[in-house]
Structure formats: structure tokens, C-alpha cells
PLY file of the C-alpha trace (Angstrom):
ply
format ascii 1.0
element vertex 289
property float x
property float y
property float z
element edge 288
property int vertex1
property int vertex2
end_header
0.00 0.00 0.00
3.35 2.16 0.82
3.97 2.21 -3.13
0.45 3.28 -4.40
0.56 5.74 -1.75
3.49 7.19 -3.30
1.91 6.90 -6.68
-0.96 8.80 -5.83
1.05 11.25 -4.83
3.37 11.45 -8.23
0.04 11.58 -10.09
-1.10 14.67 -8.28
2.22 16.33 -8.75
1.85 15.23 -12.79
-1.60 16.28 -12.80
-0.04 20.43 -11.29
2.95 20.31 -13.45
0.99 19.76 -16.21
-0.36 23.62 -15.56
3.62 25.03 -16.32
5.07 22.68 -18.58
4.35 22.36 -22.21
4.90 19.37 -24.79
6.80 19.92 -28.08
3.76 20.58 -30.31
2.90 23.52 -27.92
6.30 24.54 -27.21
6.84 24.52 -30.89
4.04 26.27 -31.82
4.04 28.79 -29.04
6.71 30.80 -31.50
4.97 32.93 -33.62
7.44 32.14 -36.52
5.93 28.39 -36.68
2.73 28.86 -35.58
2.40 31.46 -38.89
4.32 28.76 -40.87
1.04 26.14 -39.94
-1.29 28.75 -40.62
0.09 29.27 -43.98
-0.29 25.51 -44.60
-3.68 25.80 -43.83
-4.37 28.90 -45.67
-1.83 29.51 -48.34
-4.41 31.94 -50.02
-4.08 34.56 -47.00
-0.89 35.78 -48.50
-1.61 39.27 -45.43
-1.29 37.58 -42.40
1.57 38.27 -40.29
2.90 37.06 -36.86
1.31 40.22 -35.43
-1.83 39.31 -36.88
-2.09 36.09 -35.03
-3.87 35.63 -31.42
-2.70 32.64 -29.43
-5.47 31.36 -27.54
-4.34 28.55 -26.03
-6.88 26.94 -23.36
-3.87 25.95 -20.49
-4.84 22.23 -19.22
-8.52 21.74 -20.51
-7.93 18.10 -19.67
-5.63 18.15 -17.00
-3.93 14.44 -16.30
-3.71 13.52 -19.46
-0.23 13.78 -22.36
-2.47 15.24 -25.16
-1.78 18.64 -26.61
-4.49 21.01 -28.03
-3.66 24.55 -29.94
-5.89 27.39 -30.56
-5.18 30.70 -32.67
-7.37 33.50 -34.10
-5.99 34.79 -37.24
-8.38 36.61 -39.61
-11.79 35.97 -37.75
-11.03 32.48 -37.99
-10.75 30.32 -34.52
-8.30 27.74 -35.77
-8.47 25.00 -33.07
-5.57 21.80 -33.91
-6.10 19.06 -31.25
-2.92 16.25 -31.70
-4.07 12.52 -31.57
-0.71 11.01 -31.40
-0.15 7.68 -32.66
-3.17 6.73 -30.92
-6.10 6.57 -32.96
-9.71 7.48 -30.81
-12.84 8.96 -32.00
-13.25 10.45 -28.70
-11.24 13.44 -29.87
-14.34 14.84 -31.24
-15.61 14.63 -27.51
-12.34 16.89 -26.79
-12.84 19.11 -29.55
-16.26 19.93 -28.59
-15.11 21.00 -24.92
-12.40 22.80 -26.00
-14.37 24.67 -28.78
-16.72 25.74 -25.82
-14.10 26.53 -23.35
-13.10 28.71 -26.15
-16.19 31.31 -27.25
-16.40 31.05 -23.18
-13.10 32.92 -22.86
-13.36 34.99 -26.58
-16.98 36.51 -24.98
-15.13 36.90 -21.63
-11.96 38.84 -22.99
-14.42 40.94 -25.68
-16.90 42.25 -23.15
-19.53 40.61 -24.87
-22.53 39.76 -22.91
-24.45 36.41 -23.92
-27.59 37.56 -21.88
-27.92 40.97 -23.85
-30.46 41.62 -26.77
-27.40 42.65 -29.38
-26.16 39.32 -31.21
-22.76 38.86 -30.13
-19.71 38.83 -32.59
-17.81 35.17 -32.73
-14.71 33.99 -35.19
-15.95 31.44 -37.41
-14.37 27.56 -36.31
-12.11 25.72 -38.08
-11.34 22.64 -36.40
-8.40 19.75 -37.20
-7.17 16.72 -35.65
-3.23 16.35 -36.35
-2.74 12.61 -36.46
1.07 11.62 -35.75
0.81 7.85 -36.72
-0.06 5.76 -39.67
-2.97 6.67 -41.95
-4.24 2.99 -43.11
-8.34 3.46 -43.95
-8.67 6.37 -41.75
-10.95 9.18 -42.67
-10.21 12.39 -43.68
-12.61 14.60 -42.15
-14.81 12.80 -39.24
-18.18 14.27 -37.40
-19.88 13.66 -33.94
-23.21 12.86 -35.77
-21.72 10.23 -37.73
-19.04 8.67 -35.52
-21.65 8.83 -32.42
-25.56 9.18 -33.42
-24.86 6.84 -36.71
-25.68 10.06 -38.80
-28.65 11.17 -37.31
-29.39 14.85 -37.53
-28.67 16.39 -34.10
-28.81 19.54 -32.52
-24.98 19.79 -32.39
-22.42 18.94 -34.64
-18.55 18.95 -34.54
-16.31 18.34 -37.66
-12.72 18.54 -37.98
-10.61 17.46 -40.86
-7.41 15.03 -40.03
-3.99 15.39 -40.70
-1.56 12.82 -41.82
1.88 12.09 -42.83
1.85 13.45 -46.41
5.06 13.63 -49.03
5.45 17.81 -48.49
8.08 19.13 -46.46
5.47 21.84 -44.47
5.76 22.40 -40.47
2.95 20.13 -40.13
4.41 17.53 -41.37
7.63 18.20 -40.27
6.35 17.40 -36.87
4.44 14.24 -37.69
7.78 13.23 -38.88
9.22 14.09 -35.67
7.03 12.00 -33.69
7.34 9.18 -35.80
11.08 9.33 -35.76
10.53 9.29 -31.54
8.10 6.13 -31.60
11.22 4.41 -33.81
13.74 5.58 -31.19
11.76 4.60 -28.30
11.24 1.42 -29.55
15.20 0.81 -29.93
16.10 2.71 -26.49
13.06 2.91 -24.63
11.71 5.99 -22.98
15.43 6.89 -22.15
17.36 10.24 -22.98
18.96 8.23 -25.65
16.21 7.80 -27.52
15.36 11.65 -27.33
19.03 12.41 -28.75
18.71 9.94 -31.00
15.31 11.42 -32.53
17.17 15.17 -32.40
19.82 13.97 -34.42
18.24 12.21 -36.77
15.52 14.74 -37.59
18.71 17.70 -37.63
20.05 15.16 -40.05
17.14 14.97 -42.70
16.06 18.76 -42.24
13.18 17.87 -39.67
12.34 20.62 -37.44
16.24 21.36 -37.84
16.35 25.24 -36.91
14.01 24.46 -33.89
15.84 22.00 -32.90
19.29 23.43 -32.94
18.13 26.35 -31.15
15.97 24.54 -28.44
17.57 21.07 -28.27
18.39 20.84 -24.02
14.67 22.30 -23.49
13.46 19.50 -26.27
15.52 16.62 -24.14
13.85 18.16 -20.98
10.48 18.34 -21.94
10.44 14.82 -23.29
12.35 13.76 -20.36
9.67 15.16 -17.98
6.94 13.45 -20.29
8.24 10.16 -19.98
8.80 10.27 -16.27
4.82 10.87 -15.91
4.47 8.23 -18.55
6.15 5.41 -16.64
4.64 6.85 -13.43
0.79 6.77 -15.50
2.17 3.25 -16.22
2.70 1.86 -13.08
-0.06 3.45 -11.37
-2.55 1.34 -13.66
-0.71 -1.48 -13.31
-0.70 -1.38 -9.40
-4.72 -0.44 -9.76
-4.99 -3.42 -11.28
-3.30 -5.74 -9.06
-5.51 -4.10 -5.95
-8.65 -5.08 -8.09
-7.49 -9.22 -7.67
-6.13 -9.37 -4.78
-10.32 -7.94 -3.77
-11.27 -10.62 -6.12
-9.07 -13.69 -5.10
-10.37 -12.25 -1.45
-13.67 -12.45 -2.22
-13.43 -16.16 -3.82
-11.56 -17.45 -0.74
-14.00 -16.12 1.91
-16.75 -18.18 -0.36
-14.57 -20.99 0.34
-16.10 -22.98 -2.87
-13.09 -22.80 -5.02
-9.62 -24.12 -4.58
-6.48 -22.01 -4.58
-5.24 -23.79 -8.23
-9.19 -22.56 -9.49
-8.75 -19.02 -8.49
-5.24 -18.65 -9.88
-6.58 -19.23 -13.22
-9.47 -16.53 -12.59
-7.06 -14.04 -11.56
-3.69 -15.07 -13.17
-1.86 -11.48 -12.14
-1.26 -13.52 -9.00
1.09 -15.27 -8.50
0.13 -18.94 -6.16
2.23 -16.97 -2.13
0.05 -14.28 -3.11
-3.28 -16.38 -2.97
-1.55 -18.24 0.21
-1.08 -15.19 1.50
-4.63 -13.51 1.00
-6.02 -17.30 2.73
-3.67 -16.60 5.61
-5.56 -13.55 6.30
-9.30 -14.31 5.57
-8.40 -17.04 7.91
-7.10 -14.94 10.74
-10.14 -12.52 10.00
-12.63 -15.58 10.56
0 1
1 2
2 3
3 4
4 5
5 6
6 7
7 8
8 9
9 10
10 11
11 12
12 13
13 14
14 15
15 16
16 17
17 18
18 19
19 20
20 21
21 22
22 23
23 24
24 25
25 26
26 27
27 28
28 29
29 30
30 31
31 32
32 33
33 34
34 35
35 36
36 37
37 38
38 39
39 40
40 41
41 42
42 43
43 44
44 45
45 46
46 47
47 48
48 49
49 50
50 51
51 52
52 53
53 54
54 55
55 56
56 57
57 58
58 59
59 60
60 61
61 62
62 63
63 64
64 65
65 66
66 67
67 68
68 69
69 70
70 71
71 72
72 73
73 74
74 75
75 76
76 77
77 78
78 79
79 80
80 81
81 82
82 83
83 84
84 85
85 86
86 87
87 88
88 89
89 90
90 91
91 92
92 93
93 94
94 95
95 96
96 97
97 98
98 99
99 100
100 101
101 102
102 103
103 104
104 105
105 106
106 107
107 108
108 109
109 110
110 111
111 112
112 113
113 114
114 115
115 116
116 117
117 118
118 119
119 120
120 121
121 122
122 123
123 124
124 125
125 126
126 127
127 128
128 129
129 130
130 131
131 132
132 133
133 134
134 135
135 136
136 137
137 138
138 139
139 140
140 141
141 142
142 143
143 144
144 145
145 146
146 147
147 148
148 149
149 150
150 151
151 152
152 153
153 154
154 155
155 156
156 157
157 158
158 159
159 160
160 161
161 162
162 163
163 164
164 165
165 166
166 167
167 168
168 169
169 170
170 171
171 172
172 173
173 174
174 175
175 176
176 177
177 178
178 179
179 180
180 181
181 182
182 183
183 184
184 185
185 186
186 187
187 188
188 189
189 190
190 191
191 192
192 193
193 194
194 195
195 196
196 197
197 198
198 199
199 200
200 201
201 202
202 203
203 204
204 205
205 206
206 207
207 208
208 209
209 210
210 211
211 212
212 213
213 214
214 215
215 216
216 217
217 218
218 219
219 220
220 221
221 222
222 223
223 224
224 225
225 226
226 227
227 228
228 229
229 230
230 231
231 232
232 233
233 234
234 235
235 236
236 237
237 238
238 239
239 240
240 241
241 242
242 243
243 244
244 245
245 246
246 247
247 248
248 249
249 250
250 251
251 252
252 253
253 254
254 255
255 256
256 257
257 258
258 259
259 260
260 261
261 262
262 263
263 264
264 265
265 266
266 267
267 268
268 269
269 270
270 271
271 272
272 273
273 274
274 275
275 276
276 277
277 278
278 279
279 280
280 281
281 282
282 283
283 284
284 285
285 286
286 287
287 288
């Protein structure tokens, strides 16, 4: 119990660091230089817009304990919100895109002076809302909807769409950072989540032109930041796995106090155990009876 104690604690302390430290999409991004470099992708027609011209309206920790990293920018009456999937592929992004969207015109009204209970319409940047997707694009869609992925495409009163992202053959920001991350799966895959595999991915991505400017000029706050992510990671990790355990040991409990199974029965209902472990949860329901 000493150890999931401890956890409990580290996931608290994840969960408030999360509120000052930023990923490498958002610390990437955060520079007006790129983040007008992915607009441009987006919009090559706006041939006017400027650094200056972009707002950064980041929402800090929407979704507090979790690794994901979600970008929001006003440029020309548009509210460009980019939400990053990972390699991870889950429809429930929509589900995040809809609270962030909100969380969004809640803080646009706020900062305007715009009152939502007054008779004059308020004023609101049109949406434009994208999922970057870091890993492998197989038969995935290119554009997906809440009504279709989650009402089988009944008409609702609400409806989110955002276009996807993918690995493409161009050599743009975007995909400059899908590239990145890909390169970092390989790496931690060779190393594991070590500080290897983080100077591995720098130097291999400086190597074929990937993020190379960004990276040369930020590379010990890139080892850092991924260095701090994979701590919480393995911490995340462990944390589920000792969950886990603490759900059979109840279980195995709970079979031995019916006292209609044998210890070789319940091992193979909850295998996580090992056979001491069972012995051990008998000596105690016996002591308790």
C-alpha cells in the first residue's frame, strides 16, 4: 500500500505540473514564426497575415492528467483549433474538440466584453477545427463528425467536424512534426523511454532537415520536456498497473471467503497472482474468521 501511496502522490504532482510545462507541439508552436508557418499551410491563399496578426489562444490544461496537446489561434476571424491525436487513434477526440471549442467562445466573450444575456447578437470567429494525427494513416478518414461517428448520422442539434492530418510527401511544419514524432516512436522502440532515444530522434531529424532550426536552437529544453513526459508516462504506467493488481487481490479475497473454489481454481481466474500471493490472501481471511 506504501507504493500506491506514493503513486498517488506522483500523479497529483503530474496532474499540477501539467499547468507550467508544455509538450513539443505547444512549445513549438508557441513561436509565432511556426505557428504562422502552420497557418500558412492551412491557408496559403491569406498571403496578409503576419505574426502580429495572429492571437494565441491557447486553453492551459482543458484536460488536465492527461499527455495530449491542443492549440488554438485567431488569425483573420477564424478560430483555428488543432487538437494532436498522437499515434493513438480514438474517435473520442471529437468529444475533446467539442469542450475545447466551448471553453473557447467562453473565454473569446469573456476577454471581448460581450454579454451572452444581452439583446445585441454577439460577434464570434468562425471555427475551423483539425485533428493532427502523428501515426499511420491505413483506412482512416479524412474529415470525421460527432453525428456520424456517435448518433450513426442522425441529424442532431450539435455537430462537430474537424478534418485530419496525416503524414503526407510535403516538407510543411505540419508535417515536419508528424515526422518528428514518428522518428521518436522508432527511437523509443530501440532505447526505450530513455534520454537516448530523445538524442537519437534530435539527431536524426537535424540530419534529414526535420524541425532542424528548432531543434538546434531549443535542443536541451526539447531533451527536458520529453524527459519530464516520460517520467509521468512510466509513473501513468505503473499506477494502472498497481490499480490493477488491488482489483485481484479484492477478487481472489472475495473467492476465498466463499470458500467454494480451490487455490489452483482461483489462480486461473485471476492469473496477475502469482500462487504466495493467494496463500497469502487465505492466511488472512483465515485470521479474519
Amino acid at each position: 500500500m506504501q507504493d500506491e501511496t506514493t503513486q498517488a502522490t506522483d500523479i497529483q504532482e503530474i496532474r499540477a505540473k501539467r499547468t507550467v510545462k508544455n509538450s513539443v507541439f505547444l512549445d513549438l508552436f508557441k513561436d509565432k514564426k511556426y505557428l504562422l508557418a502552420l497557418y500558412k499551410v492551412l491557408h496559403p491563399e491569406d498571403t496578409e497575415a503576419t505574426e502580429n496578426s495572429l492571437t494565441d489562444v491557447t486553453i492551459e490544461n482543458v484536460l488536465t492528467d492527461n499527455l495530449y496537446n491542443d492549440l488554438g489561434f485567431i488569425a483573420n476571424n477564424k478560430l483555428m483549433i488543432l487538437i494532436e491525436a498522437q499515434s493513438t487513434w480514438t474517435l473520442n477526440i471529437l468529444i475533446r474538440i467539442l469542450l475545447y471549442l466551448a471553453e473557447s467562445y467562453h473565454k473569446y466573450f469573456e476577454q471581448n466584453g460581450q454579454n451572452l444575456y444581452g439583446s445585441r447578437k454577439v460577434k464570434m470567429p468562425k471555427p475551423e477545427l483539425y485533428v493532427i494525427f502523428t501515426g499511420n494513416k491505413g483506412r482512416k478518414p479524412d474529415t470525421i463528425s460527432l453525428s456520424k461517428e456517435f448518433f450513426n448520422g442522425e441529424d442532431i442539434d450539435i455537430e462537430v467536424k474537424a478534418k485530419v492530418i496525416y503524414e503526407s510527401d510535403t516538407g510543411d511544419i505540419i508535417n515536419q512534426y508528424i515526422i518528428f514524432c514518428k522518428v521518436l516512436d522508432e527511437q523509443r522502440e530501440k532505447y526505450g523511454m530513455t534520454e537516448q532515444a530523445i538524442k537519437e530522434t534530435i539527431r536524426i531529424c537535424k540530419d534529414r532537415n526535420v524541425l532542424k532550426e528548432y531543434l538546434e536552437s531549443k535542443e536541451t529544453e526539447v531533451v527536458t520536456i520529453m524527459m519530464s513526459l516520460f517520467d509521468d508516462e512510466k509513473i501513468m504506467r505503473n499506477y494502472g498497473k498497481s490499480e490493477r493488481h488491488e482489483e485481484a487481490w479484492e477478487t481472489a479475497e472475495r473467492l476465498i471467503k466463499k470458500g467454494k473454489m480451490s487455490l489452483e481454481d482461483i489462480a486461473d481466474c485471476v492469473p496477475t497472482l502469482s500462487f504466495d500471493e493467494l496463500k497469502e490472501i487465505e492466511e488472512k481471511v483465515m485470521q479474519l474468521a
